[in-house]
C-alpha positions in Angstrom: 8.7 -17.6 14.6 8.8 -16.9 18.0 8.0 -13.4 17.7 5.3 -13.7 15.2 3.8 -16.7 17.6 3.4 -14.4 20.7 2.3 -11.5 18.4 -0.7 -13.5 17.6 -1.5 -15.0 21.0 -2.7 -12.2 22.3 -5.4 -10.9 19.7 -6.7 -14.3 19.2 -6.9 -14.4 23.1 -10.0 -12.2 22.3 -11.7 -13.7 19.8 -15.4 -13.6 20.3 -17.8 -15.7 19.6 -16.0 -18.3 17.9 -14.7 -15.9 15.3 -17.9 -16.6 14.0 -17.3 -12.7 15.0 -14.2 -13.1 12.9 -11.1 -12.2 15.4 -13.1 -10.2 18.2 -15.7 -9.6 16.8 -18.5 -9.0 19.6 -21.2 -8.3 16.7 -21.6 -10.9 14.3 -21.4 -9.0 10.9 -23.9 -9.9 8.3 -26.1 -11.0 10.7 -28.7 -7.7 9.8 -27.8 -7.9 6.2 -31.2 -8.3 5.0 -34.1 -6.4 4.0 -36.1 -3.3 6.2 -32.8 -3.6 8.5 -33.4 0.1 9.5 -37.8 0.1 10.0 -38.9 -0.6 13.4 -41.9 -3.2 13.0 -45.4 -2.0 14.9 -46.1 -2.5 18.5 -45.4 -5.7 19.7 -43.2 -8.8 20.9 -40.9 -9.9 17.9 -38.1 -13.1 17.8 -35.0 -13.0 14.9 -33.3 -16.3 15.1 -29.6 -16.0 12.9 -28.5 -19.4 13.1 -25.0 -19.7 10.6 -22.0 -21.3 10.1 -18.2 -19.7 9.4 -15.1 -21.0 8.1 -11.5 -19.1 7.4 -8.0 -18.9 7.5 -6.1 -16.1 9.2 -4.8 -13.3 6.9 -1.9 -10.8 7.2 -1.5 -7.4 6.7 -2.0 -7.9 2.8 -4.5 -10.5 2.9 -1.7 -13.1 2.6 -2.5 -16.6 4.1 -0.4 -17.0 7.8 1.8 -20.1 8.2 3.6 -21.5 10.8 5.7 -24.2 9.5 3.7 -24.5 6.4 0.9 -24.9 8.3 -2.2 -22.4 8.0 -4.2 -21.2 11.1 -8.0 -21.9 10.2 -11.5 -21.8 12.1 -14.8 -22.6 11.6 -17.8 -22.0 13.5 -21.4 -22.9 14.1 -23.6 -20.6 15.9 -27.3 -19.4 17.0 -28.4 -16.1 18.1 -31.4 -15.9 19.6 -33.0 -12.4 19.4 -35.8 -10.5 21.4 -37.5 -7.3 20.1 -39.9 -5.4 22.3 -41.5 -2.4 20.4 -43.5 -0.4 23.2 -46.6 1.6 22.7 -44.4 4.9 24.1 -43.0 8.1 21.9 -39.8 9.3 22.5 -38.6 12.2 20.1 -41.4 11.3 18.3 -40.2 7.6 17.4 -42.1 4.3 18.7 -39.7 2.9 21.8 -38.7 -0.3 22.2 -35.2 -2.6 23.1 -34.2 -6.0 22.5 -31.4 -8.5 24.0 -29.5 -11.3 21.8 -28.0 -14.3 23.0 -25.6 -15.9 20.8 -24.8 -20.0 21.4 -21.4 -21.3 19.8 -19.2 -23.8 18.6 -16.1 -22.9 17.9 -13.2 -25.5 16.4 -9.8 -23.5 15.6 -7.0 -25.2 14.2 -4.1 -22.9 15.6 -0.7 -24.7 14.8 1.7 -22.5 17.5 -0.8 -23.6 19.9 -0.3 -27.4 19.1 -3.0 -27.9 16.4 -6.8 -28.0 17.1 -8.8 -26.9 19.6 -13.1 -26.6 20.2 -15.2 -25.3 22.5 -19.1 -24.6 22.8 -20.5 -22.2 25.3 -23.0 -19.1 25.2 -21.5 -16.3 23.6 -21.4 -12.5 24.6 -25.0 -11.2 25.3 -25.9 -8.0 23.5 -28.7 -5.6 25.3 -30.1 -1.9 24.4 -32.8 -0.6 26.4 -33.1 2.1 23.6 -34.6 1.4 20.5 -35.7 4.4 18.7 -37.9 4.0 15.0 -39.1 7.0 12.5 -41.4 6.6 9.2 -41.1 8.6 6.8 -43.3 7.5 4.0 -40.3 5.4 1.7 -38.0 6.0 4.5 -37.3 4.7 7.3 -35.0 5.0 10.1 -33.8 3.4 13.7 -31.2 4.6 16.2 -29.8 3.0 19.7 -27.0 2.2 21.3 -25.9 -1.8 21.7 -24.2 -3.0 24.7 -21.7 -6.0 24.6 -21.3 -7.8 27.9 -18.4 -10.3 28.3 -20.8 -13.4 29.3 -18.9 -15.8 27.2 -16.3 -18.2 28.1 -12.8 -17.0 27.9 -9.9 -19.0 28.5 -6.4 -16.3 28.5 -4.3 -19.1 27.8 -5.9 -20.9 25.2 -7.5 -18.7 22.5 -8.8 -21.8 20.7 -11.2 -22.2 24.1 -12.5 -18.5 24.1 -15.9 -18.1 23.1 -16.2 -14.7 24.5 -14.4 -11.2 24.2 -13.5 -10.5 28.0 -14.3 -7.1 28.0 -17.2 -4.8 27.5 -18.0 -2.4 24.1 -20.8 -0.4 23.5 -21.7 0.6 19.7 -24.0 3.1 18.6 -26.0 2.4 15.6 -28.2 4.3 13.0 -30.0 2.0 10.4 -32.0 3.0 7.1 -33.9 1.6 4.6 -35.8 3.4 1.5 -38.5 1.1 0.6 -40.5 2.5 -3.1 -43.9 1.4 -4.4 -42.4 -0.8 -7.2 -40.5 -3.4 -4.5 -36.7 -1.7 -4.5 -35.4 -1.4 -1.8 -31.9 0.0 0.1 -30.6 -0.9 3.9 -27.8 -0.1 5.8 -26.9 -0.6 9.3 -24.4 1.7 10.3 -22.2 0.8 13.5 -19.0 2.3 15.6 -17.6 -0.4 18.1 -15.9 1.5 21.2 -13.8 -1.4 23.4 -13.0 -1.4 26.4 -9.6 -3.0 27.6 -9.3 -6.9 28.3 -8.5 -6.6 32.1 -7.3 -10.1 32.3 -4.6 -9.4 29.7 -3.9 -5.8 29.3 -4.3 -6.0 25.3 -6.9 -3.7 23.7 -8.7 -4.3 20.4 -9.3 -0.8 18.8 -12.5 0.5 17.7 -14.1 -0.3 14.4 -16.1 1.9 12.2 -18.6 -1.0 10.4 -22.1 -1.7 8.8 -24.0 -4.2 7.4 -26.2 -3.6 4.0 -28.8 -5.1 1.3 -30.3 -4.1 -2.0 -32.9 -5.8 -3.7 -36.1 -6.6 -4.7 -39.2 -7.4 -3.0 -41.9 -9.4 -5.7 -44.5 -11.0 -3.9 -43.7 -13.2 -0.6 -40.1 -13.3 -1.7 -36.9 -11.0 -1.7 -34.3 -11.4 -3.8 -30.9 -9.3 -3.8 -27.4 -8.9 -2.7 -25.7 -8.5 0.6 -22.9 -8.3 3.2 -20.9 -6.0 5.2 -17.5 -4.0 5.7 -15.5 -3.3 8.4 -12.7 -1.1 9.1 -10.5 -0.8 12.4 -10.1 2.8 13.3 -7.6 3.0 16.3 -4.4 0.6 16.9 -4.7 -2.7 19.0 -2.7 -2.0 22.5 -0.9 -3.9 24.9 -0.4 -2.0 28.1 -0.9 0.8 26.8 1.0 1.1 24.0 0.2 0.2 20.2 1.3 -3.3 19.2 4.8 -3.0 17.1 4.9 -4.6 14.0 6.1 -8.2 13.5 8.3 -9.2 11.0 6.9 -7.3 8.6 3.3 -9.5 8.5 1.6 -7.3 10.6 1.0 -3.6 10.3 1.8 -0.9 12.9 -1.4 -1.6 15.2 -2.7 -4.4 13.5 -5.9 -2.7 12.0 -8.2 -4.8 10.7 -10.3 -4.9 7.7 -13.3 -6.9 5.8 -15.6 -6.5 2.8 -18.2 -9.3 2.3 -20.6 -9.6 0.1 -23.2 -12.7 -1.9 -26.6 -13.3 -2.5 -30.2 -13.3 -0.3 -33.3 -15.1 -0.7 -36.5 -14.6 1.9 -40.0 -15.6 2.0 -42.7 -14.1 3.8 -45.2 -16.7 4.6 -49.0 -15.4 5.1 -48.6 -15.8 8.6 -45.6 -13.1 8.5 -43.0 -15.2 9.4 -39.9 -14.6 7.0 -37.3 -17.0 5.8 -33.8 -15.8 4.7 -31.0 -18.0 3.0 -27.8 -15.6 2.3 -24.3 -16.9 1.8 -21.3 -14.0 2.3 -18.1 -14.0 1.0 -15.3 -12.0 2.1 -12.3 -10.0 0.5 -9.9 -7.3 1.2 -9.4 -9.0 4.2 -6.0 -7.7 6.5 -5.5 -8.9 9.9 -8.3 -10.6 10.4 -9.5 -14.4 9.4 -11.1 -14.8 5.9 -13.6 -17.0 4.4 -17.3 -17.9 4.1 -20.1 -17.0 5.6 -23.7 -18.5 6.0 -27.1 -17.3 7.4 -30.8 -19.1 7.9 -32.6 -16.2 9.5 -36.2 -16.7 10.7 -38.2 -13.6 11.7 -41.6 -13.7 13.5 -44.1 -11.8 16.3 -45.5 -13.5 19.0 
């Protein structure tokens, strides 16, 4: 127990967000699981509020529930990030130019039984910035590139991983979204993402890399969307602690402790006459390994200024 108990310390020491990241997490996945993900709106000033709430219980290197003494590790999460698009009147490579910054606000509560049972926290989570937005059209295709900064702005607490809101280190993530958009209302979207991490200086553990997206099909009819939704992740490099990839324990976890997800449930939006979009989506997650699992839920508001 011991072994397994320190194993776990030290990944969970990074969880950001809340784990409304799920287990380090600096992007919340799901959160651009919706429809036009990857076309770059006109000109203007644009807010994306994804208010949501998680709940899940840790997993092992087969998906199995984690206990310690009979007793599962769970967390659950509310949380509010508050996005700002600028899309500038400039051409660059011949796509419009803009960037954006989101501010995520949590509350985390994790119930983490080698730490002595529950533990919460609310604080600002960790700010994501890209000063370089770039958006083509062509005709039922669309497309955006940039390249997302994670700053470690939230709290972080090395010796209590139920307290961290934030990641404690930098990543940066290039991304590349589509979306294929026909007359009759069908549409396609993916946001495609690699997260590069940089190492947790306060601790000497570092998360690896993760190759992940976020994705919608559906219909459009009217003022209202209907379709399905979610994301997958898959780590790509091992977890290290100074240095060196983290062993295996006990057989639970895996040689590096590489992470995985699939989610996936249903979306609903409504586009009001005014342009401002409503989005309902609920995302439920499987083929879950060394991560926390559970459910997922999004109210998404989307308007220009």
């Amino acid at each position: 127990m011991k072994k397994i108990t320190l194993a776990l310390l030290l990944p969970l020491a990074l969880a950001g967000a809340a784990q409304a990241k799920e287990g380090g997490d600096q992007y919340p996945n799901g959160a651009e699981a919706r429809e036009m993900v990857g076309a770059l709106p006109p000109p203007g000033d644009y807010f994306i509020n994804y208010a949501g709430y998680y709940s899940g219980t840790l997993r092992d290197r087969s998906g199995d529930k984690v206990r310690f003494g009979g007793r599962e590790a769970k967390v659950n999460a509310t949380f509010d990030a508050l996005r700002y698009i600028k899309v500038t009147h400039t051409k660059i490579l011949g796509a419009d130019w803009g960037w954006h910054v989101i501010v995520p606000l949590v509350h985390q509560s994790m119930d983490f039984p080698p730490l002595g049972g529950r533990g919460s926290r609310s604080s600002v989570g960790d700010i994501t910035i890209d000063p370089l937005v770039l958006g083509w059209h062509f005709g039922d295709w669309h497309a955006i590139a940039g390249l997302d900064i994670n700053l470690p702005t939230g709290h972080f607490d090395k010796d209590d991983s139920r307290k961290s809101v934030g990641a404690n280190y930098y990543s940066y993530e290039p991304v590349l979204a589509l979306t294929y958009r026909n007359q009759s209302g069908f549409e396609g979207s993916i946001k495609l993402m690699y997260n590069i991490k940089t190492k947790n200086q306060d601790t000497d553990y570092q998360s690896g890399d993760e190759f992940h997206f976020d994705y919608w099909v559906g219909q459009h009819q009217g003022p209202w969307a209907y379709g399905l939704g979610g994301y997958y992740l898959k780590q790509t490099t091992d977890d290290k602690y100074k240095g060196r990839s983290v062993a295996a324990v006990d057989g639970v976890y895996g040689e590096g402790r590489r992470g995985q997800v699939f989610a996936i449930g249903p979306s609903l939006s409504y586009t009001s006459k005014r342009g401002i979009s409503f989005i309902g989506q609920w995302q439920h997650e499987t083929m879950v390994e060394n991560r926390f699992a559970g459910d997922k839920f999004y109210f998404k508001l989307i308007t220009a200024f």
